[in-house]
C-alpha positions in Angstrom: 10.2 -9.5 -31.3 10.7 -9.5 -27.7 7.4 -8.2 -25.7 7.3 -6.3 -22.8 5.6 -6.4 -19.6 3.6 -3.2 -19.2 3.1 -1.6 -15.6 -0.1 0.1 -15.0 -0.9 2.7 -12.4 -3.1 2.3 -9.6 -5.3 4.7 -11.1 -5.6 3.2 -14.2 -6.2 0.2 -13.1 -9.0 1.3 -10.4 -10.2 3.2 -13.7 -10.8 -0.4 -15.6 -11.7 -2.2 -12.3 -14.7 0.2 -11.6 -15.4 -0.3 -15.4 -16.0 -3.8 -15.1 -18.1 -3.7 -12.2 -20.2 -1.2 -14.1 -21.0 -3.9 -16.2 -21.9 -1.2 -19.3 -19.6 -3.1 -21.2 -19.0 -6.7 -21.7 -14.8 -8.1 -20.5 -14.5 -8.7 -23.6 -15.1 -5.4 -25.3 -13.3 -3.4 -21.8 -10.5 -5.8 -22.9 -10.3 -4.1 -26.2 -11.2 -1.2 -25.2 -7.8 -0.5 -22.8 -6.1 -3.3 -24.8 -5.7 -5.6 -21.7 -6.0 -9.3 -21.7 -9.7 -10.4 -20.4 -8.2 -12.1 -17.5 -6.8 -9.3 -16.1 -9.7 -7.4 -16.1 -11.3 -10.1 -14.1 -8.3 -10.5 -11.3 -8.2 -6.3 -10.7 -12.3 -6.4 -10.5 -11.3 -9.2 -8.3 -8.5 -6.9 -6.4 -10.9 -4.3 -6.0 -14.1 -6.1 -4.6 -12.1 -8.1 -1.8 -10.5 -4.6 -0.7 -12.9 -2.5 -0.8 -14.4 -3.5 2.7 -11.0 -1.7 4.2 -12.3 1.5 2.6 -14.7 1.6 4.8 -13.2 0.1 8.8 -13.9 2.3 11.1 -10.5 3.7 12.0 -9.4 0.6 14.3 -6.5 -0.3 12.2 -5.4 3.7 11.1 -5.9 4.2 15.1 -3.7 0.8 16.1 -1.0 1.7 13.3 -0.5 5.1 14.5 -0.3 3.9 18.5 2.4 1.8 17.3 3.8 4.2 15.4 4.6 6.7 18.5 5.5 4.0 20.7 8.0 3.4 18.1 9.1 6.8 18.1 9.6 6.8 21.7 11.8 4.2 22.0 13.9 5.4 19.3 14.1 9.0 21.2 14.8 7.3 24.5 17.4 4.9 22.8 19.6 7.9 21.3 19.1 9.6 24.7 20.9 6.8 26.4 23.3 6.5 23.6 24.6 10.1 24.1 24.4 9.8 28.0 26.4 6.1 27.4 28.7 7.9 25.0 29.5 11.6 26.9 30.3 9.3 30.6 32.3 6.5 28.6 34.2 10.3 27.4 34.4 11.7 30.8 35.6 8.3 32.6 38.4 8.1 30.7 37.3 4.7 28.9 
């Protein structure tokens, strides 16, 4: 019999993450527990300790990604602006 791989949410496995760095319960009996394969455990508590220093940045990147983001949004308004100007003279000049 063929096995399948299983995907987890994001919740669920923050959910077993935050389990094992509890520490109530041993790998082992968390591995049991939400039937998962120790090593899994151990790379998601892994996951979850090397990102959690994001949670807490003070805005510099959220602030960066969203200057970029209207500077995007600019140029895309300016570039269909001279598309239609490029388009309605290329109409009236006969081209």
């Amino acid at each position: 019999m063929k096995q399948t791989r299983k995907k987890h949410s994001p919740e669920f496995k923050a959910k077993v993450a935050l389990a094992a760095i509890e520490g109530l319960k041993t790998t082992a009996e968390l591995a049991a527990q939400y039937q998962l394969h120790p090593v899994q455990i151990h790379q998601w508590k892994k996951a979850l300790l090397d990102g959690a220093a994001a949670v807490f940045q003070t805005g510099q990147k959220a602030s960066k990604d969203k200057q970029a983001e209207a500077l995007t949004d600019q140029l895309y308004r300016q570039i269909g602006q001279l598309t239609v100007e490029r388009d309605f003279l290329s109409r009236k000049l006969g081209k």
